[in-house]
N, C-alpha and C positions, 0 to 999 in steps of 0.2 A: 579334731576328727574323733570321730566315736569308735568305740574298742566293742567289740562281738561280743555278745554275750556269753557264750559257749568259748570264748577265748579266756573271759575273766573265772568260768567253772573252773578247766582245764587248769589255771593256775592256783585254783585256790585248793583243788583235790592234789595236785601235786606237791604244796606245802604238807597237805593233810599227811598224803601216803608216807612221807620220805619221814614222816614226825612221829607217826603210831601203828600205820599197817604191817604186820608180821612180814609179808614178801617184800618188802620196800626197805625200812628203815638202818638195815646194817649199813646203807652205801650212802646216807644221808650228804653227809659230809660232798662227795664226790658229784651226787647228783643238784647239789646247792652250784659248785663250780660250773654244772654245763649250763646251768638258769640262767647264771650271772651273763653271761653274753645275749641271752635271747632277750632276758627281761633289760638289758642297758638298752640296746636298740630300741625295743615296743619304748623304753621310756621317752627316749627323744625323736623316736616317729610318732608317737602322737603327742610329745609336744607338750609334755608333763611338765611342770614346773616342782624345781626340789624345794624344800620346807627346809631352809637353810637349819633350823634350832636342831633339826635331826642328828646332825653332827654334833652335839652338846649333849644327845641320848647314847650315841654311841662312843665315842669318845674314855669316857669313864672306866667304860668295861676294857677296850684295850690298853688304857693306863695298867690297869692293874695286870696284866697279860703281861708288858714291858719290865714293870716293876719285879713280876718275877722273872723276867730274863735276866737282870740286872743284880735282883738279890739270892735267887736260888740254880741260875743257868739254865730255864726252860727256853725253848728254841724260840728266837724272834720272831719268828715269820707265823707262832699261831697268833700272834698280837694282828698282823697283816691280815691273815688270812680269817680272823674273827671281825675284823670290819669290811673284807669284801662275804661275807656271809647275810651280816646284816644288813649290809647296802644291797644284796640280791632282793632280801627280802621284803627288806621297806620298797625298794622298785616292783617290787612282784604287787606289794599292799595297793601302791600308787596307781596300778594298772587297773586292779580291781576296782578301786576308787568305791564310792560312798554303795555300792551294793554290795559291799564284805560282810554284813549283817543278813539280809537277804538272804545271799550264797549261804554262810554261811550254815542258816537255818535249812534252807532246801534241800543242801547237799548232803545233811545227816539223817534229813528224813529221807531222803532216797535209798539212803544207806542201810536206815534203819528196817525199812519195807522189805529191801530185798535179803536180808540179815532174818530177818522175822519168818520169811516163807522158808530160808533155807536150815535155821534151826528148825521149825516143825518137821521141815522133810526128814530132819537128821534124827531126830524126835521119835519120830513114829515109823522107825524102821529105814531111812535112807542112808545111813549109815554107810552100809557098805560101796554103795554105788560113791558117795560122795569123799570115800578113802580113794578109792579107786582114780578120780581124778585129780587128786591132791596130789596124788603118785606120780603124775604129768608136768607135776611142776616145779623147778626148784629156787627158794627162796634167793633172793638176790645176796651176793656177799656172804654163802657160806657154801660147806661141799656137803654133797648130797645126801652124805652117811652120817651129818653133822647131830646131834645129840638134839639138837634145838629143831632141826628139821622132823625130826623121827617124831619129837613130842609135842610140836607145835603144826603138825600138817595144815598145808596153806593153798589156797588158788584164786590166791589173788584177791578176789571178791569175799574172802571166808575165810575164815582161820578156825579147824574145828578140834574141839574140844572133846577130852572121854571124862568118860563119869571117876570121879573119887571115889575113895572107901564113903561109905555111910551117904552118899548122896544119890538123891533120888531123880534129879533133871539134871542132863546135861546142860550145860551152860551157854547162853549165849555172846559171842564176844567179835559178833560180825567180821570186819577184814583186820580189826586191830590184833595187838601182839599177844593180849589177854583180854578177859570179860572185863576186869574192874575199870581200862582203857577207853573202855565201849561205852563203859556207865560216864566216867568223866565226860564225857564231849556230851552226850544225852543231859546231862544233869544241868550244861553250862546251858544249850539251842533251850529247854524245858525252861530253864529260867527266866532266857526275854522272852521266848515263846508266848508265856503267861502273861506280861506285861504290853503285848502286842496287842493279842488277841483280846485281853482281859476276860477268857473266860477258860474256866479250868475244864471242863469235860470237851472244850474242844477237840475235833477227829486228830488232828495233829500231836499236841496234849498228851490226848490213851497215846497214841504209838510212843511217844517218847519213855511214858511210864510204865508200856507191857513191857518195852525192850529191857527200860531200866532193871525190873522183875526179874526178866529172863535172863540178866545177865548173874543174879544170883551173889552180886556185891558186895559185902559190908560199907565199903566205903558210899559204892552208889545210894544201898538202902538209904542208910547216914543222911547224904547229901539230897536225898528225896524229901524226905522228911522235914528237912530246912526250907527245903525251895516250897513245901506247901505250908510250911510256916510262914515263909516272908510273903506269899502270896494270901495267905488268909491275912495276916495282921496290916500290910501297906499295900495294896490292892485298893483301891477307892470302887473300883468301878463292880467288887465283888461286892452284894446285898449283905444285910446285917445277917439273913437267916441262913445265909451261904457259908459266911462265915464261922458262924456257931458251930453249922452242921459239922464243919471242917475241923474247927478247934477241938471239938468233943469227939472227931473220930480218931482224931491224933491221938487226944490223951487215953482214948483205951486203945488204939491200936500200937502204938508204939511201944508197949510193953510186952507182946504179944510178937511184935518182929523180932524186937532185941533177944527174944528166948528160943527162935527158931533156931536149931542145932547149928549151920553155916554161920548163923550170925554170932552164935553164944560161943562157939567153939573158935571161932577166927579172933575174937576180943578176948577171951577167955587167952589162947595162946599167946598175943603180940603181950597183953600185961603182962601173965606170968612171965616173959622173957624181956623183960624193957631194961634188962640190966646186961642182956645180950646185942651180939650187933645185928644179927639176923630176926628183927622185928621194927614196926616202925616206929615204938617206944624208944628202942633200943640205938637204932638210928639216928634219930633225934639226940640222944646220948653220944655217941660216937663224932657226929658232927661239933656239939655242944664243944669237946675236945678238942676238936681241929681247929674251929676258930680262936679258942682260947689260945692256941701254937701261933697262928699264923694269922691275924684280925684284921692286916690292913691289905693282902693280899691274895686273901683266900690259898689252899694247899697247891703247893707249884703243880702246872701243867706238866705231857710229857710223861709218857710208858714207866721208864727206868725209874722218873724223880717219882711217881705215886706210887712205885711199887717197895719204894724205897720209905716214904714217908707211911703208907696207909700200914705197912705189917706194923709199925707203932702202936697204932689204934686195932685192927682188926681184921679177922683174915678174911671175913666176908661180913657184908653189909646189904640189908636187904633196904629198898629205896622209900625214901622219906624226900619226896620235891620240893618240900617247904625250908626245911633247914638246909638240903642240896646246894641251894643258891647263894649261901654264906661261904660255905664252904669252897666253892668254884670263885665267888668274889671278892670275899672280905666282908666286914660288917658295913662300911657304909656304902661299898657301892649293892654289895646285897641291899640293902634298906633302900637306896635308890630302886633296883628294881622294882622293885614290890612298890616306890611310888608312882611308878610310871605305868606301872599295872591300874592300882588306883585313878588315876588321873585318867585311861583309857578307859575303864568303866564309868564313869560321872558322864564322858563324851558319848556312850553309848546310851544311856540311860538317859540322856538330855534329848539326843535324836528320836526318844520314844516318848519324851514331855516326860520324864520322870527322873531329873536332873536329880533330885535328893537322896532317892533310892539308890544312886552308885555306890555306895557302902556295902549293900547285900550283893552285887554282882559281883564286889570285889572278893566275899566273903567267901561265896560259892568257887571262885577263880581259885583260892588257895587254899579251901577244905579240900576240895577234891585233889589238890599235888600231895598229901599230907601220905597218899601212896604210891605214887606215879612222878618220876621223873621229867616231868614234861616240862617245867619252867624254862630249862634252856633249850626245846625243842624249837624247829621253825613255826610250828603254829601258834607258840606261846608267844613268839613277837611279833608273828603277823598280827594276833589279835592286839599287840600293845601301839607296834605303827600303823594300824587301821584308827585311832585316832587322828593322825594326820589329813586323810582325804576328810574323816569325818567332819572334823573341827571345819573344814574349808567348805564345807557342803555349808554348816550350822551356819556360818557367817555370809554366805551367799544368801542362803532362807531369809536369817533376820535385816539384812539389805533389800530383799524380796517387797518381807512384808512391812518394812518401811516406807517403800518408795509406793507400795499400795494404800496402805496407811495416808500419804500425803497426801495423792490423789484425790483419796476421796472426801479427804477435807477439802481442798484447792475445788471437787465439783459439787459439793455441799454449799461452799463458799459462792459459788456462781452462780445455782439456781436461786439463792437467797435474793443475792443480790439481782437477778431475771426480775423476781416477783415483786420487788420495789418500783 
């Protein structure tokens, strides 16, 4: 039975919201348990077939969950409760099935479009009008007076943003919880984007890279920069003189970004403080520590036990995604994820005939958590068990064009023999 399109959106924006939207993601947790009944059902009414190895991805992670019940008394039941999370989710992925990449894509350019018209309105004076409805609404999972509300004003569709000292644009950072949030997911859709399309000034393309602009990033700039690096250098289908044009506007334009005040002044701070916890230097540092403590089971779960362990290390920690993941797992089931990340990108990259290039999608995947928390989010596994339908698509294809393949030997074979 075929699954509605508009049913497969619906879940893929609801992983998206509960993962990075400012009004959604405090209740993440909770709105994964009301999933998990809707998506078991949709699983076995239309009659999905489980990817038994799934249990062999998940698995790992709540070992180390257990492990810490057992050696440091964090509560059993987040071990329980971290593998019906993941089974919500891979059931969610399952439902989406092999147009997760698609959606994917579509749903950020929608995102991005209507983010686009409602920064300029905010831009050029909509300002107050757009306070005013923000006023209307109040984020999920906090109270109204809440500190986060007051500086983060949100409706749902927008989360808007006021101008800093010394900056000239407000920023754009559509319905996520910050601009840099906005530039990650842009940076990821702009990557296969490129490799889709195979051509860079595609209409799709600019949107992804005015938004990425207007979000005023460091990290996004950063991660801009690579993705039209990997695309000028492994790009087959870009011209030689495309390329040129593109390498040589890199090499003078890049020097030229990195000295813009947001960019100079944002690197300029994280280094000089990389020996603090409050930078993503610093962070990196701080983590570096905790695994050094706790290597095979990452810092125990559980309110009391991290508030207990982190004043060790530091009173506040500003987020670093990349070393995040050690920290929450331990060294090798960290190192696992990051394989299974890998492994999901080769699968992607194979589905667009460009099996070899999984390496730069992988690259892009974990530049951009290097400021953003996102690796343990629901979207970060949707995109790792979106391999699953994928792989089952790829192997359906090459059955495909095998059994066409024979064919037309087998009627090759016959008209020869006709003609004798």
């Amino acid at each position: 039975m075929k699954i509605n399109i508009y049913i497969k959106y619906f879940l893929f924006l609801y992983l998206l919201a509960i993962s990075s939207f400012e009004f959604f993601y405090r209740v993440n947790q909770l709105a994964i348990y009301l999933l998990f009944p809707l998506v078991t059902f949709g699983f076995f009414y239309y009659q999905k077939k489980i990817d038994y190895t799934v249990f062999l991805v998940i698995l790992p992670f709540m070992l180390v969950y257990m492990l810490q019940t057992f050696l440091f008394g964090s509560p059993f039941y987040f071990a329980l409760t971290l593998g019906i999370r993941l089974i919500t989710i891979y059931f969610t992925v399952k439902l989406i099935g092999q147009d997760f990449v698609k959606i994917f894509i579509q749903s950020i350019k929608i995102i991005s479009i209507v983010s686009l018209a409602i920064w300029l309105f905010q831009t050029f004076g909509g300002y107050g009008v757009l306070m005013t409805i923000a006023s209307k609404f109040n984020n999920l999972g906090v109270e109204a007076n809440d500190v986060l509300v007051l500086n983060r004003p949100s409706f749902i569709i927008y989360t808007i943003q006021t101008l800093d000292k010394g900056q000239l644009f407000v920023r754009n950072s559509g319905p996520f919880w910050e601009p840099g949030l906005f530039a990650l997911y842009l940076n990821i859709v702009l990557f296969i984007n490129l490799f889709i399309n195979k051509k860079i000034f595609d209409k799709t393309n600019l949107l992804f890279i005015i938004c990425i602009v207007t979000s005023f990033s460091t990290m996004g700039f950063v991660t801009l920069i690579l993705n039209l690096t990997f695309v000028a250098l492994l790009n087959k289908a870009v011209s030689l003189p495309k390329r040129i044009f593109m390498i040589t506007f890199l090499i003078v334009s890049v020097p030229i970004i990195f000295s813009l005040p947001f960019m100079h002044d944002k690197i300029e701070e994280n280094y000089s403080k990389s020996n603090l916890s409050y930078s993503r230097f610093g962070a990196a540092i701080v983590h570096w520590n905790i695994v050094q403590d706790f290597p095979y089971t990452g810092m125990p779960s559980g309110e009391e036990l991290m508030s207990k362990f982190y004043s060790k290390y530091a009173n506040n920690i500003s987020p670093n995604g990349i070393t995040a993941m050690f920290t929450k797992y331990g060294v090798f089931v960290g190192f696992f994820y990051y394989f299974l990340l890998y492994r999901c990108c080769l699968t992607i990259m194979e589905l667009l005939g460009e099996k070899k290039k999984g390496y730069a999608l992988f690259i892009i995947l974990v530049v951009v958590l290097f400021s953003e928390t996102q690796g343990d989010q629901p979207m970060y596994w949707a995109i790792i068990f979106s391999q699953f339908p994928l792989e089952n698509y790829l192997v359906r294809w090459k059955q495909y064009k095998r059994i066409k393949l024979y064919n037309r030997y087998l009627e090759n074979k016959r008209l020869s023999l006709a003609k004798i």
